[in-house]
Backbone as CSV, one residue per row, in Angstrom:
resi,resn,N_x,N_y,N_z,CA_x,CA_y,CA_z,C_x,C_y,C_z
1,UNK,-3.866,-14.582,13.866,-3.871,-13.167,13.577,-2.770,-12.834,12.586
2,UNK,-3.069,-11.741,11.942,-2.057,-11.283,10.986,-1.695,-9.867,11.308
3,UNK,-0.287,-9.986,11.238,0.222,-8.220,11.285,0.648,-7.661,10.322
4,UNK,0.820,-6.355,9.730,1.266,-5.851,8.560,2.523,-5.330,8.914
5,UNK,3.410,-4.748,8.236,4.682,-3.973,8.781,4.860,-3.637,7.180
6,UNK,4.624,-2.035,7.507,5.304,-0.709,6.318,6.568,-0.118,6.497
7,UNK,7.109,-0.282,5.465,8.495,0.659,5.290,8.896,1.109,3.965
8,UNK,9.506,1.912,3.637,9.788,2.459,2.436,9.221,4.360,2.952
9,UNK,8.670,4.664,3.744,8.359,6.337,3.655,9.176,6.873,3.728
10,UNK,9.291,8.313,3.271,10.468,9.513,3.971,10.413,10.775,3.327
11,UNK,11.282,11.477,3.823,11.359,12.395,2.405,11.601,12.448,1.375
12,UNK,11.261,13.351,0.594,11.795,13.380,-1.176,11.748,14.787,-1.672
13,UNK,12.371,14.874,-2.822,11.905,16.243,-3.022,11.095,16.010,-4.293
14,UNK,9.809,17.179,-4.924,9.399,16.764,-6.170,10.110,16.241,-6.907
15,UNK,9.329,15.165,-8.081,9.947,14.670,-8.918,10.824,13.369,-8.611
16,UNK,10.944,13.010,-7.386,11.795,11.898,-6.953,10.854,10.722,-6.715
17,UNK,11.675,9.167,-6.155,10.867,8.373,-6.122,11.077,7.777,-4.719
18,UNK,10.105,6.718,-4.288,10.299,5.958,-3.250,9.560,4.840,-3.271
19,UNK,9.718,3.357,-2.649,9.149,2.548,-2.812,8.723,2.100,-1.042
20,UNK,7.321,1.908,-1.379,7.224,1.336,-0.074,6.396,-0.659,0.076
21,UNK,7.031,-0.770,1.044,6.666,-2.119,1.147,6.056,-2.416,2.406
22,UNK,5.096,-3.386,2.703,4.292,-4.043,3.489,3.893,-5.229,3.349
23,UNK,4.703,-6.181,4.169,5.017,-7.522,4.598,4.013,-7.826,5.688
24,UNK,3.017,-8.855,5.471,1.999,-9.611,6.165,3.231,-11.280,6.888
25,UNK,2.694,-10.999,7.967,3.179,-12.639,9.183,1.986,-12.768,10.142
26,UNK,2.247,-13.696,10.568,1.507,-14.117,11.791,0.708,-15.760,11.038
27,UNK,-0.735,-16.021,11.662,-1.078,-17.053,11.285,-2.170,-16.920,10.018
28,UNK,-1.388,-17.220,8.836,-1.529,-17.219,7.418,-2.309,-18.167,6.877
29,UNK,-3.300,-17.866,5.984,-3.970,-19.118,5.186,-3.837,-18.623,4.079
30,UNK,-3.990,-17.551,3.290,-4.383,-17.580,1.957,-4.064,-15.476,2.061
31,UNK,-3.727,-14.900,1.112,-3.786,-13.469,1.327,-4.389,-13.599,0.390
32,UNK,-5.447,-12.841,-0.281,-6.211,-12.405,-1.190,-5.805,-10.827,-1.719
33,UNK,-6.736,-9.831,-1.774,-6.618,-8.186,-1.916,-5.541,-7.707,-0.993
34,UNK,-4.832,-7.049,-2.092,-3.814,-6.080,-1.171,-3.972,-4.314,-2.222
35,UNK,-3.869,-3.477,-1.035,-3.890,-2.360,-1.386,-3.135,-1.375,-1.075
36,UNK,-3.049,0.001,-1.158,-2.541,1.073,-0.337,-3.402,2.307,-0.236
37,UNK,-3.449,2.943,0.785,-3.987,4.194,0.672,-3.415,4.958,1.575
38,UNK,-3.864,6.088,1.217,-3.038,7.111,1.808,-4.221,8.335,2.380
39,UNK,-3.990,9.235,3.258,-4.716,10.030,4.371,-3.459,11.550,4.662
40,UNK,-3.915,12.445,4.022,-3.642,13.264,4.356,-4.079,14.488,5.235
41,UNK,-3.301,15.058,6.145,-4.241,16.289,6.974,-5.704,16.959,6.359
42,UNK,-6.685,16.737,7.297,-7.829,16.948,7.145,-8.203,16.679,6.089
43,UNK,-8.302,15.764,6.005,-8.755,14.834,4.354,-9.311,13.490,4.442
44,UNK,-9.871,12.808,4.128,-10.569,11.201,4.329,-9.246,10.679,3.422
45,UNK,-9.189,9.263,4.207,-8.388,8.518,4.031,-8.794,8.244,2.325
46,UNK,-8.165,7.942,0.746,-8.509,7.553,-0.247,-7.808,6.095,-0.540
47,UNK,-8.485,5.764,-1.290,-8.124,4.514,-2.202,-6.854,4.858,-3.125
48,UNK,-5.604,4.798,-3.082,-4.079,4.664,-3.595,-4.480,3.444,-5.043
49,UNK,-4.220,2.131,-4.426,-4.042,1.754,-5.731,-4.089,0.231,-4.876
50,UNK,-4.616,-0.732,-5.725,-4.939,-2.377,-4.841,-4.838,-3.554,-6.277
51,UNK,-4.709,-4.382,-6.065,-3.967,-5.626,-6.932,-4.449,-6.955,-6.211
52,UNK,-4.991,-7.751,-7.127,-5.587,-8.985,-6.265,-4.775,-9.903,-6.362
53,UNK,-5.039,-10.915,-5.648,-3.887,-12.448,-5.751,-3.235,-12.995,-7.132
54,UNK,-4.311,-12.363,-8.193,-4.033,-12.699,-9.318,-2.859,-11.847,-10.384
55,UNK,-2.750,-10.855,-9.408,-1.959,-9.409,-9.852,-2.884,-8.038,-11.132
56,UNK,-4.071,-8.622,-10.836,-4.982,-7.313,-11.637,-5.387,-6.452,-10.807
57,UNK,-4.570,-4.833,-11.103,-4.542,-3.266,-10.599,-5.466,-2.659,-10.944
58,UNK,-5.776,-1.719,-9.779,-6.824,-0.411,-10.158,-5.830,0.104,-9.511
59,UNK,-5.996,1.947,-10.025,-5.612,2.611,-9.518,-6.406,4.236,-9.523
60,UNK,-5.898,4.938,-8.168,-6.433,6.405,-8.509,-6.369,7.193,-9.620
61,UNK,-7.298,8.201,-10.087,-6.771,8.706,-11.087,-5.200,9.351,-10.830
62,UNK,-5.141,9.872,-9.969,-4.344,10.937,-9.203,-2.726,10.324,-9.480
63,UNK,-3.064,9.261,-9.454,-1.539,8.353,-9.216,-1.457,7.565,-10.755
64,UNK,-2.251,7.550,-11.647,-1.332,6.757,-13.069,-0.766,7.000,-13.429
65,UNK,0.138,6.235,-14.037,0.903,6.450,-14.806,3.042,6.825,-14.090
66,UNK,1.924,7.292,-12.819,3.168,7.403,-11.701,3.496,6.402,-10.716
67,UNK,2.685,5.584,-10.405,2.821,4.508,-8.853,2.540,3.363,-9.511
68,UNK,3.107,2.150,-9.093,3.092,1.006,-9.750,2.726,-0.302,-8.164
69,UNK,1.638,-0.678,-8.533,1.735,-1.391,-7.382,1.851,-2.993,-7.772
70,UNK,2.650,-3.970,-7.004,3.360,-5.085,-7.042,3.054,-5.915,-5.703
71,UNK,3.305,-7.575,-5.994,3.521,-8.093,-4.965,4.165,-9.587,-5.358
72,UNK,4.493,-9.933,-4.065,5.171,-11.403,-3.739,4.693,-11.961,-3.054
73,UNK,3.804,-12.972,-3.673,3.192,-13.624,-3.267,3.953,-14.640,-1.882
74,UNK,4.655,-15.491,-2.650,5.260,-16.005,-1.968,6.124,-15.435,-0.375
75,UNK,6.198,-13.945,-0.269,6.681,-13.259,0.997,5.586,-13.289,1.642
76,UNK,4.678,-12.427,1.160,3.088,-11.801,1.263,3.348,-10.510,1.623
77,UNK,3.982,-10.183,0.525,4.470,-8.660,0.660,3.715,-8.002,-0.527
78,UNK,3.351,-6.718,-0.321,2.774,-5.942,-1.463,3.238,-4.711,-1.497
79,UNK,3.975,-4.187,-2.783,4.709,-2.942,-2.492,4.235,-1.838,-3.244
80,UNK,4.760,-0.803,-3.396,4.158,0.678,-4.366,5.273,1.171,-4.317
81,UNK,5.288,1.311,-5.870,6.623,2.575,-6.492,6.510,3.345,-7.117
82,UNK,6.166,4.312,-6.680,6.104,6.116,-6.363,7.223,7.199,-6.852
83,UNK,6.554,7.017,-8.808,7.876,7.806,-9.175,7.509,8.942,-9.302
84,UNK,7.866,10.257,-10.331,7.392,11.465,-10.024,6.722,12.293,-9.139
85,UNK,6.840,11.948,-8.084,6.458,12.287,-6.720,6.007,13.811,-6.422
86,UNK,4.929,13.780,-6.482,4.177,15.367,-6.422,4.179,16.078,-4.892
87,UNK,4.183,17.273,-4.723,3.654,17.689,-3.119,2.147,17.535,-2.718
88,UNK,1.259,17.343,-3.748,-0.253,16.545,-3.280,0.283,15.244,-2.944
89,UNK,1.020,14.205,-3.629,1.183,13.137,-2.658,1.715,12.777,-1.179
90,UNK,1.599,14.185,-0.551,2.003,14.280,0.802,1.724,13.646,1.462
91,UNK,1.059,12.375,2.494,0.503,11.587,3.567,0.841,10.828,3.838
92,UNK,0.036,10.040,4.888,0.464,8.846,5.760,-0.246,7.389,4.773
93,UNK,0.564,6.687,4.401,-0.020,5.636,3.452,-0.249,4.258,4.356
94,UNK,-1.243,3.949,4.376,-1.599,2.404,4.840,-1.391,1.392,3.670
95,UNK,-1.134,0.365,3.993,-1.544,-0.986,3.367,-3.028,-1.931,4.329
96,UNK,-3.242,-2.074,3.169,-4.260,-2.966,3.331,-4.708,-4.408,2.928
97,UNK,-4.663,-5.240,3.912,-4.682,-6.945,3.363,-6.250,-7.756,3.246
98,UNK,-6.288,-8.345,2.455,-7.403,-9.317,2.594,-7.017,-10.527,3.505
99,UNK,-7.385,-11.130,4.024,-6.681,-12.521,4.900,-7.868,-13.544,4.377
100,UNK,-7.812,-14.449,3.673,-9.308,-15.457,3.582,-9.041,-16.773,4.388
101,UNK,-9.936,-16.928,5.110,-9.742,-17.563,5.934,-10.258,-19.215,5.590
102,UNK,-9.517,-20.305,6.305,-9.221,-21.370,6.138,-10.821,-21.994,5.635
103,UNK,-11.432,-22.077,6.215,-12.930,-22.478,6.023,-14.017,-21.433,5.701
104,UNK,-13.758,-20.535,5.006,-14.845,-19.516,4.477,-14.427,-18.118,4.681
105,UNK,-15.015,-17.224,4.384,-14.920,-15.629,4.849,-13.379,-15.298,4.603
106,UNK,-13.364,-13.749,5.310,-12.305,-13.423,5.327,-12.161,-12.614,6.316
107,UNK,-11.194,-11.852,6.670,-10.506,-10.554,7.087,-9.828,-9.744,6.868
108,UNK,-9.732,-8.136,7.393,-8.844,-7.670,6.656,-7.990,-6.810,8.083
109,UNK,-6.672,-6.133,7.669,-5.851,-5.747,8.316,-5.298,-4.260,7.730
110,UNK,-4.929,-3.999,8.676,-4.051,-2.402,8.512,-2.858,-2.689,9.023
111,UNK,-2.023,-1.559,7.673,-0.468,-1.494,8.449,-0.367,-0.429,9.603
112,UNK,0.642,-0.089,9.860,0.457,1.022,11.184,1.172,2.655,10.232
113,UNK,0.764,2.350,8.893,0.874,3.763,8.332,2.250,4.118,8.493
114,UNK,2.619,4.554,7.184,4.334,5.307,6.905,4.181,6.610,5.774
115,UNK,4.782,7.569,6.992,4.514,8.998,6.135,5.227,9.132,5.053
116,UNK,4.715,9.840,3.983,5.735,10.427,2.974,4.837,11.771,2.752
117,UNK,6.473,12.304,2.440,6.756,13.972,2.516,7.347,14.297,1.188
118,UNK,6.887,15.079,0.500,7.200,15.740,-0.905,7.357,16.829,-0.573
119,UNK,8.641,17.494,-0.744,8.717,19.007,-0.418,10.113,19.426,-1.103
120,UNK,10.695,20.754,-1.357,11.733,21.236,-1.547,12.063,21.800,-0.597
C-alpha cells in the first residue's frame, strides 16, 4: 500500500505564495502520474495541475502562469508553487498519485487534503 502525506497549506494574504508538498511511502514499485487538485465549498473537486514521470505539465486555465508543479522523483514527492495567490484559490487541495504496479496495471491514491486560505 501507498500513503500520501500533504503539507505546505495555510494562510496567505492576496498576492502571496505557498508551496505545497506531497510525499508518497509505503510499498513502492514505480510512481507514474502525479497531480493536485483542489475542492472548494460547494463546488466539485477540479483538476489543479498534474506532471507525469517524465515531468510533462498540464495545467488549469485558472492557475497559469501562477502555480508551477514539480517533482522528485527520487523522494516520490510532487510539489506546487502557488505564487500570486488569488481569493478564488481558496480550498482544500489533494494530491494525487499513480502507483504502477509491479506486474501490470496500476493504482491510484489520495492525500488527506491541506487547506489554503487567501484572504486579507
Amino acid at each position: 500500500q501507498v500513503q500520501l502525506v500533504e503539507s505546505g497549506g495555510g494562510l496567505v494574504q492576496p498576492g502571496g505564495s505557498l508551496r505545497l508538498s506531497c510525499a508518497a511511502s509505503g510499498s513502492i514499485f514505480s510512481i507514474g502520474f502525479m497531480g493536485w487538485y483542489r475542492q472548494a465549498p460547494g463546488k466539485q473537486r477540479e483538476l489543479v495541475a498534474r506532471i507525469t514521470n517524465r515531468g510533462s505539465t498540464n495545467y488549469a486555465d485558472s492557475v497559469k502562469g501562477r502555480f508551477t508543479i514539480s517533482r522528485e522523483n527520487a523522494k516520490n514527492t510532487v510539489y506546487l508553487q502557488m505564487n500570486s495567490l488569488k481569493p478564488e484559490d481558496t480550498a482544500v487541495y489533494y494530491c494525487n498519485v499513480v502507483h504502477w504496479l509491479r506486474y501490470g496495471g496500476s493504482e491510484d491514491y489520495w492525500g488527506q487534503g491541506t487547506q489554503v486560505t487567501v484572504s486579507s
